[in-house]
C-alpha positions as CSV (number, residue, x, y, z in Angstrom):
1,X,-59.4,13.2,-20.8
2,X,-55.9,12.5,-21.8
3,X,-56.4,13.0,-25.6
4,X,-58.3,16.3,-24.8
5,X,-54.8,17.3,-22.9
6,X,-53.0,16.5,-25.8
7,X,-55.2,18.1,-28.3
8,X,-55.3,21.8,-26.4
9,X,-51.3,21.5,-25.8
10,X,-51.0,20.3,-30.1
11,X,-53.5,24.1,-30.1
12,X,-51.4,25.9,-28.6
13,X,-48.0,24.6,-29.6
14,X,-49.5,25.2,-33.0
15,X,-50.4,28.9,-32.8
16,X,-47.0,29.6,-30.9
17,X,-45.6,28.4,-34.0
18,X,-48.1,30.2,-36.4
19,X,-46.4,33.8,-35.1
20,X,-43.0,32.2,-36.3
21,X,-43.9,31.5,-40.2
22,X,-43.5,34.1,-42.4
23,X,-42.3,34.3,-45.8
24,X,-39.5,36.1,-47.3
25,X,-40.6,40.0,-48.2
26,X,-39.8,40.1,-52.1
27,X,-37.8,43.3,-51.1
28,X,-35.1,41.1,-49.7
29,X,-35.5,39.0,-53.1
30,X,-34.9,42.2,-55.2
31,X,-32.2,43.2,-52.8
32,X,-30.4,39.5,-52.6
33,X,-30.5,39.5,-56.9
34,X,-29.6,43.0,-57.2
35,X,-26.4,41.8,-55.2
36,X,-25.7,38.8,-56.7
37,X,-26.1,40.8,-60.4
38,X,-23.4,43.4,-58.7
39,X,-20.6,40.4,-57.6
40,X,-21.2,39.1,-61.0
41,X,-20.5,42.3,-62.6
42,X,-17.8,43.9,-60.3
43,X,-16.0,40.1,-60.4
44,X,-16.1,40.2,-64.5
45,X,-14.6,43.9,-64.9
46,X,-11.9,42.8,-62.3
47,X,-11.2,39.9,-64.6
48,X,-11.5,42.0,-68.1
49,X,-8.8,44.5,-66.2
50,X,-6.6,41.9,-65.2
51,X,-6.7,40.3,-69.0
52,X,-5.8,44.0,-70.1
53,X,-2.5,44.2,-67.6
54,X,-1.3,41.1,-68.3
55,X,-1.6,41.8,-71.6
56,X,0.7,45.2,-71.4
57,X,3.0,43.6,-68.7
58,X,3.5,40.3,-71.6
59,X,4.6,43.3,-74.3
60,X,7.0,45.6,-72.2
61,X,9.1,42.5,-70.8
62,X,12.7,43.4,-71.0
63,X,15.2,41.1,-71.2
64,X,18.4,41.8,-69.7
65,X,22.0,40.1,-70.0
66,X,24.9,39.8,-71.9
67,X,25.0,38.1,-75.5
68,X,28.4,36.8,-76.6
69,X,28.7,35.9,-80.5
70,X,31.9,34.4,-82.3
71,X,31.5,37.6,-85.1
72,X,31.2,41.2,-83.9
73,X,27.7,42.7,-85.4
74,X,27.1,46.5,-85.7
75,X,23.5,46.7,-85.7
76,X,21.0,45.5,-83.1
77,X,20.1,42.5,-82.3
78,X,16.3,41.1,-82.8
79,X,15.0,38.7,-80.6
80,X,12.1,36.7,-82.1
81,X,9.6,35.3,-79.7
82,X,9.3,31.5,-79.6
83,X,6.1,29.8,-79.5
């Protein structure tokens, strides 16, 4: 009598919980790559544009001051960069 109890409240526990298992639509599958492939892509042209203005911004620095020589030159004065 007891075991029959148990096994009818295992039953119905056990279709109460077969309403709650369902698997994953592949809709949200498509949708969750087609998401992941758009970070990916977005994150990478944010990166190629910030490679491109640090770039530029590496070429147009100006450097300012005053430059103080024992002999007076005439022409301009070439700075070389040093590596």
């Amino acid at each position: 009598m007891i075991a029959d109890k148990m096994n009818r409240s295992t039953n119905t526990l056990k279709s109460a919980m077969g309403g709650l298992k369902r698997d994953v639509p592949i809709i949200s599958n498509r949708m969750i790559i087609t998401l992941l492939i758009f970070c990916l892509v977005t994150s990478g042209c944010a990166l190629i544009k910030l490679k491109n203005e640090n770039t530029e911004s590496l070429s147009s620095t100006v450097l300012v001051g005053r430059i103080s020589t024992v002999v007076p030159g005439k022409g301009p004065i070439i700075v070389d960069e040093a590596i």
